[in-house]
N, C-alpha and C positions, 0 to 999 in steps of 0.2 A: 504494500500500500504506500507508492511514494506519490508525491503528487508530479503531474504530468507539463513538461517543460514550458506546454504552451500557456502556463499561469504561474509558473517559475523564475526567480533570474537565475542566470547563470552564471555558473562560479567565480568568473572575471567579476560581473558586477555586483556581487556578495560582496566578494572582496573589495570593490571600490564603495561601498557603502558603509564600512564595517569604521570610515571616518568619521561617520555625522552619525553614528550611533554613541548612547553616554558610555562611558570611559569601562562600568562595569558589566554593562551588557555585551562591551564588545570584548571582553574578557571571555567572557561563557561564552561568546561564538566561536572567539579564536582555542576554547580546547574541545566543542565540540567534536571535531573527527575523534581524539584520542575516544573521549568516551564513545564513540561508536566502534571506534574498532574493538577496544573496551568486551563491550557489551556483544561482538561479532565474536569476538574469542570465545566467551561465555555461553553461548549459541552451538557455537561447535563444539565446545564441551561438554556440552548437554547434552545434542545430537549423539555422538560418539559414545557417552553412557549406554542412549536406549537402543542405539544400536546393537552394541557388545552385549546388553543385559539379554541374559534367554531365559528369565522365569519370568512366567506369569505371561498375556498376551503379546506375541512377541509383534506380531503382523500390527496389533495398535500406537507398540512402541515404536517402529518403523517408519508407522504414519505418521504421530506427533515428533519422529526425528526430521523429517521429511519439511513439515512446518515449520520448524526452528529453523532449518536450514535456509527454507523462503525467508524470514525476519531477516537471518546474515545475510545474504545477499541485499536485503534492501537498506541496511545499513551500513553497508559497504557502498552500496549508490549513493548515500546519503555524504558518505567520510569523503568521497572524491570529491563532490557538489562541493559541501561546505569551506573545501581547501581550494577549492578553485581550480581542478584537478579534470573538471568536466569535458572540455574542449581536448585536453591532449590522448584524456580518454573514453572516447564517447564511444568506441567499439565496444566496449565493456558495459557502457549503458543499453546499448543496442542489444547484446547478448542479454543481458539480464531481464528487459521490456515483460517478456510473458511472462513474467512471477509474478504480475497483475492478477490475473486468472487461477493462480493455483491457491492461496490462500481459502477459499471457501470451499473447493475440493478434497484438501488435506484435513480440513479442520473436521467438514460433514464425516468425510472416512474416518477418522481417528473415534468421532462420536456414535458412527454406525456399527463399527468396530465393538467401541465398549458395553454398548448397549444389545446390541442382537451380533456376537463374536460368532465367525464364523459362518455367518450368511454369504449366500454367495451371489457374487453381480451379474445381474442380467446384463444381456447386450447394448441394451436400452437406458440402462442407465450406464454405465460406463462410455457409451458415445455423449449423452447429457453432461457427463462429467468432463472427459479429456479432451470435445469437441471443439469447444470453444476456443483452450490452452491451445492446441495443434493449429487451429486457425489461423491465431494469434501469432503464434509459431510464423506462418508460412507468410503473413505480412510481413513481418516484423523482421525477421532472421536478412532477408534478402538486401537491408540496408547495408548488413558489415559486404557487401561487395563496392559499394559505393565510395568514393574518396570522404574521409574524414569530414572535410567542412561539408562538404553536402549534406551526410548524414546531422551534421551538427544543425544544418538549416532546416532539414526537416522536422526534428525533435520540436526544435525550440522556435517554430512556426514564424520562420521568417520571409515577409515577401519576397517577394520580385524572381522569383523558382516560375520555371515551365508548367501548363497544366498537367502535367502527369503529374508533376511532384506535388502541385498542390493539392490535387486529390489524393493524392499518400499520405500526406500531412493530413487531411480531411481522414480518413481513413482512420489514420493514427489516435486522431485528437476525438475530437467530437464523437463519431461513431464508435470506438474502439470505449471510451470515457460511456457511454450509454450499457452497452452491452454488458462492460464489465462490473457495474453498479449492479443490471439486472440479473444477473449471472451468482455473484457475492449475496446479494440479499437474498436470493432464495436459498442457497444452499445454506448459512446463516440460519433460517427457519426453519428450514428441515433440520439443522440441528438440533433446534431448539425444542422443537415439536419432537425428536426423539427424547431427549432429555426428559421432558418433560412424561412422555410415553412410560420410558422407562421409572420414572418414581414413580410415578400411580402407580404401574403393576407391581413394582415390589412393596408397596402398602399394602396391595390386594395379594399381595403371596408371601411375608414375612414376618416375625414377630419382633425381630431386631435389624435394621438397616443401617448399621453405622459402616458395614462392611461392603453393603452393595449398594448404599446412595449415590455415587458419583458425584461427592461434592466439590473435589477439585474439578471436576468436568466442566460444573457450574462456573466454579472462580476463572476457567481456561475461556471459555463461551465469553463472559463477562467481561474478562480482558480484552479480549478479541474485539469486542463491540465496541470499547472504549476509543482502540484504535480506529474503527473503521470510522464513526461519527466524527472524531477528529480530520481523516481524509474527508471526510466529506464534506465538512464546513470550509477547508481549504480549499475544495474543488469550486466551491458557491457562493462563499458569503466573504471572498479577499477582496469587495472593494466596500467595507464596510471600515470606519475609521477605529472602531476597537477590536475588530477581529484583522487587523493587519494580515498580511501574506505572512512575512519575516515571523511574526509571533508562532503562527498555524504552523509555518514550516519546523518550527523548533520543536513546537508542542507533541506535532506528529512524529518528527526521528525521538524525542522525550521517551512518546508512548510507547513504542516499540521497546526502547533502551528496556524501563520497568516492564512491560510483558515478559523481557525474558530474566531478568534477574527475579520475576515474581515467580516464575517456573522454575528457576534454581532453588530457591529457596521452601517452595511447595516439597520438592521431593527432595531437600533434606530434612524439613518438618514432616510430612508424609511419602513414607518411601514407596507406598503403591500407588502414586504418579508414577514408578515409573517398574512397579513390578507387579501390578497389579493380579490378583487370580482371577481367570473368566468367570465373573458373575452367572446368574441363571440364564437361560437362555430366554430374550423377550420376542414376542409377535409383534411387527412395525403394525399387528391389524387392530382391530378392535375386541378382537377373540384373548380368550381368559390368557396367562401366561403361560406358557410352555415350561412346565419345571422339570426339576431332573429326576424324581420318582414318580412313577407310572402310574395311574390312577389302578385301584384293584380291576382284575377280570368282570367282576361283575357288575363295576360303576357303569360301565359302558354298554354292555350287553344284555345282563340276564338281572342285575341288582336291584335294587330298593326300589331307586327311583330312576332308572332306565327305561329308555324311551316313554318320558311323560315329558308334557310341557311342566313347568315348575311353576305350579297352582299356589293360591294361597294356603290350602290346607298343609301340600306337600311341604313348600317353604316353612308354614310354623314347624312342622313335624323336625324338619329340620335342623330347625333351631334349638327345636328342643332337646332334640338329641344332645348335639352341642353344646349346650348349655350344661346339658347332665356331664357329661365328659367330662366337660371342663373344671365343673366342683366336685365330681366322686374322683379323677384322677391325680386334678391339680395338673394338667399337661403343660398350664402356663407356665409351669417353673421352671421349664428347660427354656434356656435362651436359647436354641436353636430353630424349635418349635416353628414350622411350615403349614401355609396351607397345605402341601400336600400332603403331611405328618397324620393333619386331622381327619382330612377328611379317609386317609388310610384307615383312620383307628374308626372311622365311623363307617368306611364300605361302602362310599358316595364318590359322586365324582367331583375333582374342584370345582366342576365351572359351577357344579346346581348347589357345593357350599357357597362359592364365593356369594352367587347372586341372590341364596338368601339372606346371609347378613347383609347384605347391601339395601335387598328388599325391604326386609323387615326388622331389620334395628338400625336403617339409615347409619351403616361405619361400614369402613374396610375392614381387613382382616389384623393389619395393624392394631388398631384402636379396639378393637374385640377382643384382641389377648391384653394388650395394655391396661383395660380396664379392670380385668381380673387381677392382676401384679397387683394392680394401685390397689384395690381391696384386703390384699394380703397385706400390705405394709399396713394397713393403719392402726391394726391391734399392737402392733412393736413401733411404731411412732407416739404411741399412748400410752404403754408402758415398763417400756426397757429404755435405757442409757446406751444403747448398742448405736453405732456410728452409721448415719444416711448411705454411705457405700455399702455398709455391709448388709443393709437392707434390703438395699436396690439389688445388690447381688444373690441376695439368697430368693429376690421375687423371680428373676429369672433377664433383669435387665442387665445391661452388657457395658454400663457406662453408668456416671452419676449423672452425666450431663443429660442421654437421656433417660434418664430416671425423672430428671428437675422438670426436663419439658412434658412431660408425661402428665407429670403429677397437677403440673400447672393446666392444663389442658383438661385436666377429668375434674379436678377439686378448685381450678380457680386461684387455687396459692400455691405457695413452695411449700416443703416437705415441712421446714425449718418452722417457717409459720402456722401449720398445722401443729405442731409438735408444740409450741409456745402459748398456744391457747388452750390446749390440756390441763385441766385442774393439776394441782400439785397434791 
């Protein structure tokens, strides 16, 4: 995501501007490249991790190396720009051009990856994805045959060029700037909308998600949109007297700089950013989740409630079961505890569990066992001196934090202030 020359200066007149800028802004401009090459290093040393790493999915690690590698590059465009560096080598900008295009290809893969690992691409989407990049490609590439100034006047949309050139330049600029907006923002939402795919169904198929929520996926997405909102005010609103060009230009190689030291930093806070285990397997459809133990023989075929629509009777019947389960066995206490677990132990199948508590006690499956744990603690939150973790841990929660959300969620307070309103 760099921004495109014809709303750029160039590196010559950065550098002649860098006079009439104050004394300490022109300080931060003149060590900008270091920090990009900086932060390029940083990139490749991340890359290179997920590369080498082979546990956990390795084809995701691949992907989000793949993505890193796009940022270096673009901040290597950025280090030559900012030093004035552009003009002697504009081959290298020319070479680099289609990294426009892959950002929202790499980022969708890495998210399609994490969430349904091991799906495989149709043809159809794979042209949707690489089409465009190749395209791009086959405009773009044909400049490094051209003499340096030439190619330098096409970038940087300078008149008085033949009409071939200036429709290349047209080509380049305007049309190529359209496409690759509409191209980015969907593939962006289609992330999103898996992301988002993916937490729902693991509410509806888990009792603890700290392990399969994908929350750095979130803070990767997150980052990701930062940057691109930033090109984008660059692309549109630089004759605005407080969104200056110069400012947007800094903001934008800024934002990249922090995405990737934000993602060094993730995975040595969180080392399954970059070794993550393949999660459950999800459906991109609307159909219940695919888990990884088999619904019994008879849910499907010969069982309880096989081949019936899921009546209101059948659903309470349901529930009821479940219900029973769940306080003659106490099944909540395992934090491991799956829809598919339960509905084993009941000889049903997920999908006619899931969409009874859905139906009829309006919750996921999440919040169905959650509410059972919170029940368990509140006799030892009332009268034992025993410590909040070791509560949450013996209810069958896998964390205090969520234990705290839980709690706050079903009761409206913390654990702490329930326990503090208890007579003495």
């Amino acid at each position: 995501m760099t921004c495109r020359q014809r709303n750029t200066k160039s590196g010559a007149s950065r550098g002649n501007q860098l006079s009439t800028v104050p004394g300490a802004y022109q300080t931060v401009i003149q060590a900008l490249p270091i920090l990009y090459v900086l932060a390029a290093g940083q990139g490749i040393f991340l890359a290179f991790t997920l590369i080498t790493t082979r546990n956990g999915n390795t084809r995701a690690n691949r992907y989000l190396a793949a993505y890193m590698l796009v940022f270096v590059c673009a901040l290597v465009d950025y280090a030559l720009d900012t030093a004035g560096l552009t003009r002697d080598y504009i081959w290298l900008r020319t070479l680099l051009w289609p990294k426009e295009f892959l950002y929202g290809v790499l980022i969708y893969l890495y998210c399609r990856e994490m969430t349904q690992p091991g799906l495989p691409q149709s043809l159809s989407l794979r042209i949707a994805l690489w089409g465009p990049p190749f395209l791009h490609c086959c405009a773009a590439w044909p400049l490094l045959w051209l003499r340096p100034e030439l190619q330098y006047a096409i970038l940087t949309s300078e008149g008085g060029l033949p009409d071939f050139y200036t429709l290349w330049q047209l080509l380049l600029g305007d049309i190529e700037l359209f496409v690759t907006i509409a191209h980015l923002s969907l593939l962006l939402l289609l992330s999103i909308r898996l992301l988002i795919n993916h937490r729902r169904h693991v509410l509806e198929s888990c009792s603890n998600t700290e392990k399969v929520s994908l929350d750095w996926l979130r803070n990767i997405l997150l980052g990701t949109l930062v940057v691109y909102l930033v090109w984008l005010m660059e692309e549109f609103f630089t004759s605005s007297l407080v969104l200056r060009h110069e400012n947007l230009d800094v903001a934008l190689g800024l934002s990249m700089v922090c995405l990737i030291y934000a993602l060094g930093w993730l995975g040595i806070r969180q080392p399954r950013v970059f070794i993550q285990p393949i999660p459950m397997v999800i459906d991109a459809t609307n159909t219940p989740p695919i888990v990884a133990s088999n619904p019994p023989a008879g849910a499907t075929e010969s069982g309880k409630y096989a081949r019936s629509a899921l009546s209101e009777e059948l659903a309470e019947a349901l529930i009821e079961e479940a219900q029973l389960a769940m306080v003659n066995k106490s099944l909540y206490l395992s934090p491991t505890l799956s829809l598919a677990e339960l509905a084993d132990n009941l000889s049903v199948s997920t999908n006619y569990l899931s969409q009874a508590i859905n139906q009829k006690l309006g919750q996921n499956f999440f919040d169905f066992v959650n509410a059972y744990r919170i029940e368990h603690t509140l006799t030892r939150l009332k009268n034992s001196n025993d410590s909040v973790l070791s509560i949450a841990m013996d209810a069958g929660f896998n964390s205090k934090s969520a234990f705290y959300a839980a709690f706050r969620k079903h009761k409206g307070l913390t654990p702490g202030a329930y326990r503090n309103r208890q007579p003495t």
